[in-house]
C-alpha positions as a printed NumPy array, in Angstrom:
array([[ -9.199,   9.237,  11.115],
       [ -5.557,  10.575,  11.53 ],
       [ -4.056,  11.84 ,   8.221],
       [ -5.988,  14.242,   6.225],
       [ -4.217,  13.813,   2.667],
       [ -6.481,  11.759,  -0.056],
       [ -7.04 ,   8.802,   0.784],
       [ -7.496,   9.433,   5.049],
       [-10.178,  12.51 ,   3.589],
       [-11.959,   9.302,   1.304],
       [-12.354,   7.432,   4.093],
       [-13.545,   9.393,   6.744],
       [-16.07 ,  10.475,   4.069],
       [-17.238,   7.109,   3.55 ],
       [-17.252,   6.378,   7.139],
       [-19.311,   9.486,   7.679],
       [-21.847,   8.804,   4.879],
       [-23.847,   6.23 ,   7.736],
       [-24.373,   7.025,  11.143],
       [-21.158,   7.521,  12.076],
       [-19.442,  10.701,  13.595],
       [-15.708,  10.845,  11.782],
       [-13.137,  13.146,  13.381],
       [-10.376,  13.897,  10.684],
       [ -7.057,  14.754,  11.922],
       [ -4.656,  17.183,  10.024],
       [ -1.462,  18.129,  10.602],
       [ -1.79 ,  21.831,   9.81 ],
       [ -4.546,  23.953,  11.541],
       [ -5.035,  26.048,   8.855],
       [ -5.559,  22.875,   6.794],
       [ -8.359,  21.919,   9.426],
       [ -9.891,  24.941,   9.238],
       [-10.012,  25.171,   5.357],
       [-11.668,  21.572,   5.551],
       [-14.165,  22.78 ,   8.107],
       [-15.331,  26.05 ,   6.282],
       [-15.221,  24.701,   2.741],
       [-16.941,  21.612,   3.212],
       [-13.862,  19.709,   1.101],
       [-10.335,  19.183,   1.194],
       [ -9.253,  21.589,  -1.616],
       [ -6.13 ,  20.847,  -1.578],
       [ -6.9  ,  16.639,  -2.445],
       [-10.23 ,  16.357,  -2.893],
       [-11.45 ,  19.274,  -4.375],
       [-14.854,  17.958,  -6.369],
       [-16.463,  15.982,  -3.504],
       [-18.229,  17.589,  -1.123],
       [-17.638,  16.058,   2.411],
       [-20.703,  14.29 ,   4.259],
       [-21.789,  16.52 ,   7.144],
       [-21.082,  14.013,  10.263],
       [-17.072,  14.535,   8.994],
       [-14.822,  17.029,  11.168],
       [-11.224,  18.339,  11.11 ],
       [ -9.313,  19.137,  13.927],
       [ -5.348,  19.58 ,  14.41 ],
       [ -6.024,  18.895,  17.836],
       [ -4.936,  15.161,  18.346],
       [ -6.264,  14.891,  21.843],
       [ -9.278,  16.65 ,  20.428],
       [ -9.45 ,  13.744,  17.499],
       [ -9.028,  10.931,  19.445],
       [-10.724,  12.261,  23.025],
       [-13.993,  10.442,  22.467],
       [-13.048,   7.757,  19.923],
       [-14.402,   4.432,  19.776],
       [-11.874,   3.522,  16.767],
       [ -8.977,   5.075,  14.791],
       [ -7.588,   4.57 ,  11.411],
       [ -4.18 ,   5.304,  10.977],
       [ -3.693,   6.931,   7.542],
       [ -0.1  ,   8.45 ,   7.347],
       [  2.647,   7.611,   5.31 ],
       [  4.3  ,   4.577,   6.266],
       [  7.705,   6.358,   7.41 ],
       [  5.379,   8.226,   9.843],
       [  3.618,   5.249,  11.061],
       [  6.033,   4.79 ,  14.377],
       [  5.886,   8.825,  15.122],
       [  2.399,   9.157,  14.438],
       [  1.843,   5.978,  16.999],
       [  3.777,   7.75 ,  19.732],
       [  2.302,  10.71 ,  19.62 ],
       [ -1.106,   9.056,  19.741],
       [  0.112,   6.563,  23.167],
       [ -1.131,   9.664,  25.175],
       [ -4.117,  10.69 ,  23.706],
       [ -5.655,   7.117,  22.619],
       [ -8.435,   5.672,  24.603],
       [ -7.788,   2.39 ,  26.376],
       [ -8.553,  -0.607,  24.227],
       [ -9.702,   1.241,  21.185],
       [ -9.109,  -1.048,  18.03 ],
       [ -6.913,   0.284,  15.497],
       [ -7.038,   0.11 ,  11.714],
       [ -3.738,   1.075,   9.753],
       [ -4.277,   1.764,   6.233],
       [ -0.293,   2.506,   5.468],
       [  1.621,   0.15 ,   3.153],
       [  5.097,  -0.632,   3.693],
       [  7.971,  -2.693,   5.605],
       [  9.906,  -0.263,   8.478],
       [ 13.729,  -0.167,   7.04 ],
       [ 15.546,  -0.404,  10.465],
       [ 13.146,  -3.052,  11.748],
       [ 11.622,  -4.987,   8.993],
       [  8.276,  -4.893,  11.018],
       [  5.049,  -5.055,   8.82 ],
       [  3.049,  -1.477,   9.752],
       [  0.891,  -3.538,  12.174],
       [  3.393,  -4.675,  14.036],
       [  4.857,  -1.062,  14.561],
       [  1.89 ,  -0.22 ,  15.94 ],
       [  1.81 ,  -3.169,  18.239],
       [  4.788,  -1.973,  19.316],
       [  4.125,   1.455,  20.24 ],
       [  0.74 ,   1.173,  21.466],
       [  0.34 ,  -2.   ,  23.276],
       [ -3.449,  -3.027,  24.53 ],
       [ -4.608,  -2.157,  21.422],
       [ -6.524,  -4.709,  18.538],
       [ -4.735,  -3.933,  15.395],
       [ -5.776,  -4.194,  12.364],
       [ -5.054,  -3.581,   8.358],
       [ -7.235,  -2.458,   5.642],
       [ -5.57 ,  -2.686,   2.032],
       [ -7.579,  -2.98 ,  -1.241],
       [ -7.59 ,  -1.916,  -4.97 ],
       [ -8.944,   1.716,  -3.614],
       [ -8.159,   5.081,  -5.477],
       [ -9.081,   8.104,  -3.218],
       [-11.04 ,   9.8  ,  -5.732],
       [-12.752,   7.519,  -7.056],
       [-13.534,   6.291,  -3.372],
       [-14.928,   9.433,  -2.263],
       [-17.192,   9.969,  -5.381],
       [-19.023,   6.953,  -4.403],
       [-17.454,   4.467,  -7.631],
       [-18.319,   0.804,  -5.559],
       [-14.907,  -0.34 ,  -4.694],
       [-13.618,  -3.151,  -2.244],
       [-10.708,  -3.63 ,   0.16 ],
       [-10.086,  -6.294,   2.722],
       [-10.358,  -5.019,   6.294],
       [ -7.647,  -8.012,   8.643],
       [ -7.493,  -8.686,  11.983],
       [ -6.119, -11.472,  14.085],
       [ -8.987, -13.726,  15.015],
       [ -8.78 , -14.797,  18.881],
       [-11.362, -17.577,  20.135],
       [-13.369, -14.82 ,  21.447],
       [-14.056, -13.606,  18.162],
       [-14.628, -16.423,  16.709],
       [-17.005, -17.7  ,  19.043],
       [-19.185, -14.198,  18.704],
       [-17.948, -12.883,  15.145],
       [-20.284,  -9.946,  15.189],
       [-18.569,  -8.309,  18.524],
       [-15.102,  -8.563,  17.046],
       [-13.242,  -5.146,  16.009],
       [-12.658,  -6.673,  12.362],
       [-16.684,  -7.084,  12.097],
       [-17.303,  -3.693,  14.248],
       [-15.079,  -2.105,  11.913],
       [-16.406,  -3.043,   8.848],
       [-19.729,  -2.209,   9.544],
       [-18.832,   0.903,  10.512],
       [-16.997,   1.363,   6.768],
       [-19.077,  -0.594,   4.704],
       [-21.687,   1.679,   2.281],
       [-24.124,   1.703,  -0.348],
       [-20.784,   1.661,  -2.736],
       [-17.901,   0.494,  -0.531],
       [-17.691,  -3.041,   0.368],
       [-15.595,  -4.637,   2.813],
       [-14.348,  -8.015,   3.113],
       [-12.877,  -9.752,   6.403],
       [ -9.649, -11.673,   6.847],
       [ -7.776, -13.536,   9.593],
       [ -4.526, -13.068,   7.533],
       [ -2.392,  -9.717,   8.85 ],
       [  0.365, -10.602,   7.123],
       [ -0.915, -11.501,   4.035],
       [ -2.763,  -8.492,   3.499],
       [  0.307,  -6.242,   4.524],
       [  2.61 ,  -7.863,   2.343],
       [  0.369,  -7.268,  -1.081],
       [  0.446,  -3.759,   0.249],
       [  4.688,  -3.212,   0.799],
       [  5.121,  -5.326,  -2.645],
       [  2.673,  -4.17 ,  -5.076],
       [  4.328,  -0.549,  -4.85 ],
       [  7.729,  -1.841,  -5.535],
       [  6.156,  -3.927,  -8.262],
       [  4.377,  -1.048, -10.045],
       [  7.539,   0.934, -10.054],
       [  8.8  ,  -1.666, -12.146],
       [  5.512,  -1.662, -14.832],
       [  5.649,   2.271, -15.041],
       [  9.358,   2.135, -16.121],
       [  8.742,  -0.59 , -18.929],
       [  5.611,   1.167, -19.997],
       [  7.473,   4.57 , -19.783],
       [ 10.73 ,   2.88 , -21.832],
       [  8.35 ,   1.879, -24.357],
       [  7.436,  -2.041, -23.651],
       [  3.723,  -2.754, -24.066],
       [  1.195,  -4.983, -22.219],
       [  2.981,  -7.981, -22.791],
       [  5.568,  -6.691, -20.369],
       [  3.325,  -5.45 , -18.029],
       [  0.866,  -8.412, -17.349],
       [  4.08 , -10.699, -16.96 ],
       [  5.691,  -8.387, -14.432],
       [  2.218,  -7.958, -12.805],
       [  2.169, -11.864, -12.412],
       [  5.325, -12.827, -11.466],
       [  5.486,  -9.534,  -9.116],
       [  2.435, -11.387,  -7.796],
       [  4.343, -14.618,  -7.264],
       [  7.136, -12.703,  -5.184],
       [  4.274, -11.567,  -2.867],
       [  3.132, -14.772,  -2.289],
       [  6.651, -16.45 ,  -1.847],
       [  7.278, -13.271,   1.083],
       [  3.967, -13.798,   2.665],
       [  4.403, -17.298,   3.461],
       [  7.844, -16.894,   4.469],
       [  6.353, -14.4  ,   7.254],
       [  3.628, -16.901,   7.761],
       [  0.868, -15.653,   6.06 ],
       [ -1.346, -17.317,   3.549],
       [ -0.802, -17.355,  -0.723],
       [ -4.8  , -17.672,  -0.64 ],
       [ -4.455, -14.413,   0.835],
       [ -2.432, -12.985,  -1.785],
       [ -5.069, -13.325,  -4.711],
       [ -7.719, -11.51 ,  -3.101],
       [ -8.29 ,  -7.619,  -2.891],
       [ -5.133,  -6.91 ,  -1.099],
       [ -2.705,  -8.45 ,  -3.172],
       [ -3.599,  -8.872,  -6.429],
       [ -6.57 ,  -6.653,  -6.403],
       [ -4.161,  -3.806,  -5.098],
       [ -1.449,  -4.728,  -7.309],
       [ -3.346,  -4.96 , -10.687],
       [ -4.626,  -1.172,  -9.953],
       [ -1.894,   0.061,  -8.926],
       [  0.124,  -1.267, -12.273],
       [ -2.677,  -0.11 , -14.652],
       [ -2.617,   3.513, -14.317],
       [ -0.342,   6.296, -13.476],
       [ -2.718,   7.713, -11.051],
       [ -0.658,   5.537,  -8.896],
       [  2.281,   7.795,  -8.022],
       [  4.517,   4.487,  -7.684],
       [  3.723,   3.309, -11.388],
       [  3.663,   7.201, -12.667],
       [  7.057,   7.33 , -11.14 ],
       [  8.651,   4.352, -12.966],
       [  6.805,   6.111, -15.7  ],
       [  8.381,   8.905, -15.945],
       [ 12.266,   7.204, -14.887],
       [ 11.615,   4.948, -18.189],
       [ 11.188,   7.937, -20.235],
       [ 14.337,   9.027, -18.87 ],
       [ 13.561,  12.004, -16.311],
       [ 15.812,  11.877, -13.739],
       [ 14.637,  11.488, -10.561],
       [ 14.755,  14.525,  -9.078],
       [ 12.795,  16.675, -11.836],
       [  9.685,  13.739, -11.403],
       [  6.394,  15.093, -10.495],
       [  7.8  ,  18.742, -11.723],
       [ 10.295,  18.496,  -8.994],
       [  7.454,  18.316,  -6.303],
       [  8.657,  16.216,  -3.116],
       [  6.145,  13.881,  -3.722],
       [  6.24 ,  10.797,  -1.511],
       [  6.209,   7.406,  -3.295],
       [  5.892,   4.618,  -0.991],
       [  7.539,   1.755,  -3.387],
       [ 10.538,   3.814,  -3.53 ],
       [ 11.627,   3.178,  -0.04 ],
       [ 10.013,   0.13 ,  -0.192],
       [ 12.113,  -1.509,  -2.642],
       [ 14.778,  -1.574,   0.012],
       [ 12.894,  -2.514,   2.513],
       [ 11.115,  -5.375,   0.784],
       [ 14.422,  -6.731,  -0.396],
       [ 16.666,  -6.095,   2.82 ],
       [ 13.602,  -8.101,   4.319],
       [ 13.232, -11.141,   1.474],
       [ 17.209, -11.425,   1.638],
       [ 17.119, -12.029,   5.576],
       [ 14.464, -15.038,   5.323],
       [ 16.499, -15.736,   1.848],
       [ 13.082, -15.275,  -0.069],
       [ 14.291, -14.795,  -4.101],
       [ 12.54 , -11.608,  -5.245],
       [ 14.008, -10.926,  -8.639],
       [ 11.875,  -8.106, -10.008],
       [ 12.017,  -6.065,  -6.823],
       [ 15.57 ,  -6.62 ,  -6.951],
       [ 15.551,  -4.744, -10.038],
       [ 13.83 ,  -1.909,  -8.651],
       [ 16.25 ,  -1.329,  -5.727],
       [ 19.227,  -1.411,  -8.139],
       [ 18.247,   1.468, -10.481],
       [ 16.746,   3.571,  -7.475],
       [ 19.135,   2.685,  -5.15 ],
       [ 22.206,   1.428,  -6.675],
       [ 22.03 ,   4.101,  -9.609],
       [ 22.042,   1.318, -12.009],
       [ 20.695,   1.802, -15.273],
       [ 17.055,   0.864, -16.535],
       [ 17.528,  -1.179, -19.97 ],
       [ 20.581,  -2.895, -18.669],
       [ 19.525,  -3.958, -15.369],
       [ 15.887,  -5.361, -16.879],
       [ 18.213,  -7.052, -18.732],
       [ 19.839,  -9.072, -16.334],
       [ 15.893, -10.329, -15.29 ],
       [ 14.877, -10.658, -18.505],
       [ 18.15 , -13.558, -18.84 ],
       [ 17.766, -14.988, -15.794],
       [ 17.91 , -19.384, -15.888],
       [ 14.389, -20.73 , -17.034],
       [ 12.444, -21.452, -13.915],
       [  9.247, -23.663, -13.575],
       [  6.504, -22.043, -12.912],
       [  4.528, -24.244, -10.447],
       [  6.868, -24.958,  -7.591],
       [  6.223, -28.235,  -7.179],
       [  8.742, -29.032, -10.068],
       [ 11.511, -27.31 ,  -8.908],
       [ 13.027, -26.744, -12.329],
       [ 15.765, -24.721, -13.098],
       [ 17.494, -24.513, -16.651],
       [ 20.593, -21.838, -18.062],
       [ 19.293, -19.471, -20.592],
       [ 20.065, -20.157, -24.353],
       [ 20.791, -16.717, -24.906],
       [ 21.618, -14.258, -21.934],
       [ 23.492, -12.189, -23.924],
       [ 20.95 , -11.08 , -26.592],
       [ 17.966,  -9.329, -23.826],
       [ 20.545,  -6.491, -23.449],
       [ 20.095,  -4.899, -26.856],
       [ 16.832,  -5.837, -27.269],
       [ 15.911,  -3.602, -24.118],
       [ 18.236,  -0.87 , -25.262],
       [ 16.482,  -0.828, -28.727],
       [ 13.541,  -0.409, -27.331],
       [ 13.866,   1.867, -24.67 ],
       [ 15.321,   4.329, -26.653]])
């Protein structure tokens, strides 16, 4: 398991709860060590008490020497580092499961793909899924959807595949697993639902109430669906664990650092004093460039994530620029009818949304 921050400690714990022997890879030695004598990552984790076939290293070599798999749990901007540093320590062949969410700004490559990239020879694979850490280590039955691209080997003898192989291996008494042949489908719920609860945490933080929230969670949900299939993946795919799953979790609660970050920008903190002035990484914020620089070169509309990028990008302000959304043309919903009609009254959202977020 390389990354030893929340969620790469709750999974190697719930990998290590079966018969499995989980090497946990950290950054920091000292880190390593303090996870070795304490039994817990203090720093993360500090109430759950780490199953005894779990071990840190900093050693990468060390981690990876005798692996039969790695997960890949870093932050997505470290995903490409992280993979080259690993090209000389990996065994041959190994499968490879990436848990990172995002879209790589200078490529537009899917985390996957990165990987592919770097570390060619290798089965790679994505597992995304409505999945707190804490709540994932402390044993509350969650789900996630483990993908892999299905050759006609695998197909042919399902149960030797790495996607099968792999979630065996995670699969516990609490933690279920669910198999897909869809990469990109799965990926893309992961990059958009960040950018997409960015946007529910600065409504919710301006003052708007669930109304606002369970439309931006559904039409957020029908931008991921448009992207996927513009990348060739599957809608199907997008109303599962990974995509709407993810996203409705991740919108619900500000233990999501994307949606407590639009949280706190609705209330009007500016961005640097967030999280206390902590440098806290928040995956949606990048994302919401990334997303959108992608979506505008396969000229995939993807209004609400447009919004995002212009207040953290373009320094544009919240009420007026939800605004602008908010008095879009009337659209059809299914788009089979292909429906578009001008607003009756664009000019009245703009108060509205300045009355109420103040």
């Amino acid at each position: 398991m390389i990354g030893a921050g929340a969620y790469g400690t709750a999974l190697a714990h719930v990998a290590a709860q079966g018969q499995t022997h989980v090497t946990l890879w950290a950054r920091n030695a000292d880190h390593a060590e303090d996870l070795n004598n304490a039994g817990r990552n203090e720093r993360y984790l500090p109430e759950v008490d780490l199953a005894p076939r779990l071990r840190a290293t900093a050693d990468l070599a060390d981690a990876l020497s005798r692996a039969e798999a790695a997960l890949l749990v870093v932050p997505s901007r470290a995903v490409r580092d992280m993979s080259q540093a690993m090209r000389k320590v990996i065994p041959d062949g190994i499968p490879i499961t990436v848990c990172a969410k995002g879209i790589e700004a200078q490529t537009g490559f899917l985390m996957s793909q990165i990987v592919e990239d770097e570390l060619p020879g290798h089965s790679v694979g994505a597992l995304s899924g409505p999945t707190f850490a804490r709540e994932l280590a402390l044993g509350h039955p969650s789900a996630a959807t483990l993908a892999f691209a299905f050759d006609q080997a695998s197909r042919l003898n399902p149960e030797t595949s790495a996607a099968a192989r792999m979630a065996v291996t995670l699969t516990t008494h609490a933690f279920r697993t669910y198999l897909s042949d869809d990469l990109v489908g799965v990926e893309i719920g992961g990059a958009v639902k960040n950018v997409i609860a960015i946007a529910c945490g600065m409504m919710s933080g301006a003052g708007y109430s669930e109304n606002t929230r369970a439309a931006l969670i559904t039409r957020g949900l029908d931008e991921m669906k448009a992207l996927a299939e513009a990348l060739g993946g599957r809608r199907e795919t997008v109303t599962g664990l990974s995509g709407i799953g993810d996203l409705t979790l991740t919108c619900s609660s500000t233990t999501s650092r994307n949606m407590s970050l639009g949280t706190q920008l609705g209330k009007g903190v500016p961005r640097a004093e967030c999280f206390d002035g902590q440098p806290i990484v928040v995956e949606g914020e990048a994302n919401a460039k990334s997303v959108t620089d992608l979506a505008r070169k396969l000229s995939v509309p993807m209004p609400i994530c447009e919004t995002v990028r212009s207040i953290l990008h373009d320094d544009q302000p919240i009420a007026e620029t939800f605004a602008r959304f908010w008095s879009e043309p009337i659209e059809s919903e299914p788009r089979a009818m292909s429906l578009t009609f001008e607003h009756p009254a664009p000019t009245l959202a703009s108060p509205v949304f300045k009355e109420t977020a103040t």
